[in-house]
C-alpha positions in Angstrom: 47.8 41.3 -12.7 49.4 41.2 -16.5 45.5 40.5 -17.5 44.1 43.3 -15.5 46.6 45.9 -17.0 46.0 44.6 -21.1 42.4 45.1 -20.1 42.9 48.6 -18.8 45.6 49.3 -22.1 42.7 48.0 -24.6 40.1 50.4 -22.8 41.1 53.4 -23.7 41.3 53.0 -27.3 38.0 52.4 -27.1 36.6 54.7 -24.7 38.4 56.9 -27.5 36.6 55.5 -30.0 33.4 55.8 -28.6 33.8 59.6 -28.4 34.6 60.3 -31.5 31.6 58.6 -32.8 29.7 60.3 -30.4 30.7 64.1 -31.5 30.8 62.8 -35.2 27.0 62.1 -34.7 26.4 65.4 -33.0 27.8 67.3 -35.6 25.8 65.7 -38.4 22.5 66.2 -36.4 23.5 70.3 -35.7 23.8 70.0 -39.7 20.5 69.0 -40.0 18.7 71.0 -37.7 20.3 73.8 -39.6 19.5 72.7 -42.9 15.8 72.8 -42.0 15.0 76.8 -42.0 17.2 77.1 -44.8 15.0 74.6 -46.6 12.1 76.9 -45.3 14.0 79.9 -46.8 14.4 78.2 -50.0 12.0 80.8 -52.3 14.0 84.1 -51.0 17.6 83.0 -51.4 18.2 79.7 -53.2 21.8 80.3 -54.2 23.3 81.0 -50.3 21.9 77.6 -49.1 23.6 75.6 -51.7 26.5 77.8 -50.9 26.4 77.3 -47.3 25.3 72.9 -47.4 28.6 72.2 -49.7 31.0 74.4 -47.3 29.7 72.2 -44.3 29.8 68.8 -46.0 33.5 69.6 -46.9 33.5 70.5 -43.4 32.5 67.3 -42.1 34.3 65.3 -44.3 37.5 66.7 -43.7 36.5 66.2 -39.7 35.9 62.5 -40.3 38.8 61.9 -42.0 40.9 63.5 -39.4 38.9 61.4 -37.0 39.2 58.3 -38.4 43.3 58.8 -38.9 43.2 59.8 -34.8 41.1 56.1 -34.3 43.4 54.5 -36.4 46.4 55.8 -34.9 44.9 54.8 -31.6 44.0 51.8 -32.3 47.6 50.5 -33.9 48.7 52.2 -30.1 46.3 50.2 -28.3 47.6 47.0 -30.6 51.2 47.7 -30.4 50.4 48.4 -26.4 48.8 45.3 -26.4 51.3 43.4 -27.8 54.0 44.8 -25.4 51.6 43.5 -22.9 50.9 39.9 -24.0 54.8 39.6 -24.6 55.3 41.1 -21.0 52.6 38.2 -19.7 54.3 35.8 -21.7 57.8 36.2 -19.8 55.9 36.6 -16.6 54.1 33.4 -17.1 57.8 31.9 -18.4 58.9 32.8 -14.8 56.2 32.1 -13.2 56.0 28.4 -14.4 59.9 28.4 -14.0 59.8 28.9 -10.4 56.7 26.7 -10.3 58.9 24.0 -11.4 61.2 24.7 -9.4 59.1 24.3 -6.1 57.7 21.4 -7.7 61.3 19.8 -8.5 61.6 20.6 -4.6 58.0 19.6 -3.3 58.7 16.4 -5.3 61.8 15.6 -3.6 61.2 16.0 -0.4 58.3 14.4 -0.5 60.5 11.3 -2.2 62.6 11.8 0.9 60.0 11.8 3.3 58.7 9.0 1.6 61.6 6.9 1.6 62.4 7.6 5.3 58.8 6.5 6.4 59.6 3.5 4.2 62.5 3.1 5.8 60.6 3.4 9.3 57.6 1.4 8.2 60.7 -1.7 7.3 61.7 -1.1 10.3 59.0 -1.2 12.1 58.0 -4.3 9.6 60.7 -6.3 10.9 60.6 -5.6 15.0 56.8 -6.6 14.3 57.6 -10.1 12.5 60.2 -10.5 15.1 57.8 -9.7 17.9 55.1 -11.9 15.9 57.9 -14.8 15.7 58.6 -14.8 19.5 55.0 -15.0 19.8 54.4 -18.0 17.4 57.6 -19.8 19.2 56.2 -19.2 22.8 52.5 -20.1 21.5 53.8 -23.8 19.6 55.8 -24.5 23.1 52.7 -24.1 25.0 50.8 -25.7 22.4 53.2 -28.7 22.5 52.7 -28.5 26.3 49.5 -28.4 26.2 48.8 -31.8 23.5 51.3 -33.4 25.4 49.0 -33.1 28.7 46.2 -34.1 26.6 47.5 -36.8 25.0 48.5 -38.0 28.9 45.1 -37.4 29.8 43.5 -39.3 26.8 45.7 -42.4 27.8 44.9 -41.8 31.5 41.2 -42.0 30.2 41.3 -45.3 27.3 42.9 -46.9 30.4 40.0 -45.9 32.4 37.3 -46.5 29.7 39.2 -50.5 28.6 38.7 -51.5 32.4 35.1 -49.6 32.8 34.8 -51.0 29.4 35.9 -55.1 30.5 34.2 -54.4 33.9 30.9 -53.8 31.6 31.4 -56.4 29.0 31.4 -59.4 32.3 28.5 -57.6 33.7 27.0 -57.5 30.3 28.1 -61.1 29.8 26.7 -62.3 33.1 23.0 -60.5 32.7 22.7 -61.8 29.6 23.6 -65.7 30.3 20.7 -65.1 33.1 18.4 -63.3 31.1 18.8 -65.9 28.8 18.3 -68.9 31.2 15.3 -67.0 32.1 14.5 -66.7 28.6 14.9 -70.2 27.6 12.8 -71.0 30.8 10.3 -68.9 30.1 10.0 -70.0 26.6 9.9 -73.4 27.9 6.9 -72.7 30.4 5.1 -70.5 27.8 6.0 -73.3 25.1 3.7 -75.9 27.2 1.3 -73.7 27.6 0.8 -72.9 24.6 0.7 -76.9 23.5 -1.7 -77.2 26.3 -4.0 -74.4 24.8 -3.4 -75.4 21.4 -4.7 -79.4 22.7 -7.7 -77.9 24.3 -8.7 -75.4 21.3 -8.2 -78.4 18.9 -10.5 -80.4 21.2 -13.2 -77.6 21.3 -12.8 -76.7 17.6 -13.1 -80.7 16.7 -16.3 -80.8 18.9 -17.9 -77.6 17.4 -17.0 -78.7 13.9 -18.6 -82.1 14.9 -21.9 -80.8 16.4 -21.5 -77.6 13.6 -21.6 -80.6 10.9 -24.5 -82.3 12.6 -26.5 -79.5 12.6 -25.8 -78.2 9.2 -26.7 -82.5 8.5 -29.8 -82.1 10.1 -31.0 -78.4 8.6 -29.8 -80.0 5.3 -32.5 -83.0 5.8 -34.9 -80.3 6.8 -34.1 -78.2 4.2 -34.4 -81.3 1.9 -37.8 -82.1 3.1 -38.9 -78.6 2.8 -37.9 -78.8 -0.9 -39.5 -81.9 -1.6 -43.1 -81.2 0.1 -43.2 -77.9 -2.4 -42.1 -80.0 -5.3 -45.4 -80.7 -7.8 -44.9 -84.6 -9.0 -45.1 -84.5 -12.9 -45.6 -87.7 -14.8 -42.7 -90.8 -15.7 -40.9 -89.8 -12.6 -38.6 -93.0 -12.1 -39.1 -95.3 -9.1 -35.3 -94.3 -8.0 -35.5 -91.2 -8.5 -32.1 -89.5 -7.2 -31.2 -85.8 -8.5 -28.1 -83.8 -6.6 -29.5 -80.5 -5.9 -27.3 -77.1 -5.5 -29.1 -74.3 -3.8 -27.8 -70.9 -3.1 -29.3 -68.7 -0.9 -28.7 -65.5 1.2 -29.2 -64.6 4.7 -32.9 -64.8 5.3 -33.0 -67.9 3.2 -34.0 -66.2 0.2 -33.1 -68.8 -2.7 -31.0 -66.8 -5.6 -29.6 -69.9 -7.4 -30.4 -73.4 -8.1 -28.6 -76.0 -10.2 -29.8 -79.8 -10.5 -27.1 -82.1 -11.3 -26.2 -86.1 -11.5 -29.8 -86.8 -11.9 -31.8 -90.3 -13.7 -35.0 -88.3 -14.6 -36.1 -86.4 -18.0 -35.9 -82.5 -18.1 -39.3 -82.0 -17.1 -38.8 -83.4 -13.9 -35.4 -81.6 -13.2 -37.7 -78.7 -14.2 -40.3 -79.2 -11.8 -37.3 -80.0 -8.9 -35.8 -76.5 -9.8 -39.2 -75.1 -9.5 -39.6 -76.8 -6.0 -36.7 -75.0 -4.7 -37.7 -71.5 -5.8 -41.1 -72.4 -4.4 -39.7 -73.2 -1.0 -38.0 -69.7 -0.6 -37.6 -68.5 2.0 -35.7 -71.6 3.2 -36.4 -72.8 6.9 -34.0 -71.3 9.4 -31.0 -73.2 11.1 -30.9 -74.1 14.3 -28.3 -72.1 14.9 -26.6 -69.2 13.2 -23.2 -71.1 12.9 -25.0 -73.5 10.8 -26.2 -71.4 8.3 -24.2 -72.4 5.0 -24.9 -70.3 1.8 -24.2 -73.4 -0.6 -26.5 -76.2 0.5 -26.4 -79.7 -1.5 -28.9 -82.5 -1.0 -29.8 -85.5 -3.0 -33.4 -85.0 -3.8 -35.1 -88.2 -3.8 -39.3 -86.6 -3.8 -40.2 -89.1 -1.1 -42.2 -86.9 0.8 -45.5 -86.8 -0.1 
């Protein structure tokens, strides 16, 4: 409100203001329009206009003076006016912030109070709750006790029940096993003989195929040796006892890859020629049967058959 009104008290000194400026400008453009014909005029009577231009300049000199003492007068009104106002504004807004205080002084302490008393309440209230809360925890750990005490009869009740199910078990446990392992033992016995009696028989059919194995390989060894010795080409000073070892290797199919003549009485040619006999006789016969088929065979090659 103390704004509004140094607004409105500044206002007028200018609205003032304003005005003055306003006629001031009229006046000098009425000057001007009159100073035209007289310019016009100026051949006819040259010393009137002069005459008449000075008077009106004194004229409006005198006016704007007088104008600009009425603006200046005005204006220390409108400053002395607003000063009165600001120092009116100031004591209002002294008062204003007084009493401000002063409900604040009182807002503040009755919200301490209300403050305090909901304190007061909320401790209150605090306490019945830990008191309710303690009653609680007293009547909860008595049931609790209760309770693990039946439990802990129970869990006796039961490793009573389990030892004897447990010893009841453990007999019948012990029992099956002693006759499971009778039966075991007996078992083992039974399968033990016959097992010796398998093993006896297998040994006696392994000795007879290794026996009639080792006569057959004896006799495709002769034939093999006589095979040898018909493609063997007699060269000269070949000794009457002629006796060469003879090492043939050969694949299945009786293709001969390897020969090596060893432990022999005769020169080199005629170890020569032998090793040349074998080559010559590949293929090498068949055996009789497969499981006398040996890849290694070693004969004493005497050259006897001729």
């Amino acid at each position: 409100m103390n704004r509004r009104r140094q607004q409105e008290d500044w206002k007028w000194p200018l609205v003032i203001s304003a005005t003055l400026h306003v006629l001031l400008g009229s006046t000098l453009l009425i000057s001007l329009e009159r100073d035209r014909p007289i310019e016009d005029a100026a051949d006819e009577a040259p010393g009137e206009i002069i005459q008449a231009t000075s008077i009106d300049a004194e004229s409006l000199d005198a006016a704007r003076q007088e104008l600009i003492e009425r603006e200046r007068q005005r204006e220390e009104a409108a400053r002395r006016a607003a000063e009165e106002a600001e120092r009116r504004a100031r004591e209002e807004e002294a008062a204003r912030a007084a009493a401000e205080e002063q409900r604040r002084r009182e807002a503040a302490e009755a919200e301490r109070r209300r403050q305090e008393e909901e304190r007061r309440q909320a401790e209150e209230a605090e306490a019945r709750r830990q008191a309710e809360a303690e009653e609680r925890r007293r009547a909860e750990e008595e049931a609790r006790r209760q309770a693990e005490e039946e439990e802990r009869r129970r869990a006796e009740e039961e490793a009573r029940r389990q030892a004897e199910e447990e010893e009841r078990r453990r007999a019948e446990e012990e029992a099956r096993r002693q006759a499971e392992e009778e039966e075991r033992r007996r078992r083992e016995a039974e399968e033990a003989m016959q097992r010796a009696a398998e093993e006896e028989a297998r040994a006696r059919r392994e000795a007879e195929r290794q026996r009639r194995i080792q006569s057959l390989r004896a006799q495709y060894t002769a034939q093999i040796r006589a095979h040898v010795e018909r493609h063997w080409i007699r060269p000269g000073e070949v000794p009457d006892d002629l006796a060469c070892e003879v090492v043939a290797q050969q694949i299945p199919g009786g293709e001969v890859v390897e020969v090596q003549v060893r432990d022999c009485n005769a020169p080199a040619a005629v170890v020569r020629s032998i090793e040349s006999a074998v080559f010559r006789s590949s293929p090498l016969p068949p055996p009789p049967e497969e499981e006398a088929f040996a890849r290694t065979i070693v004969f004493t090659f005497r050259g006897d058959a001729q």
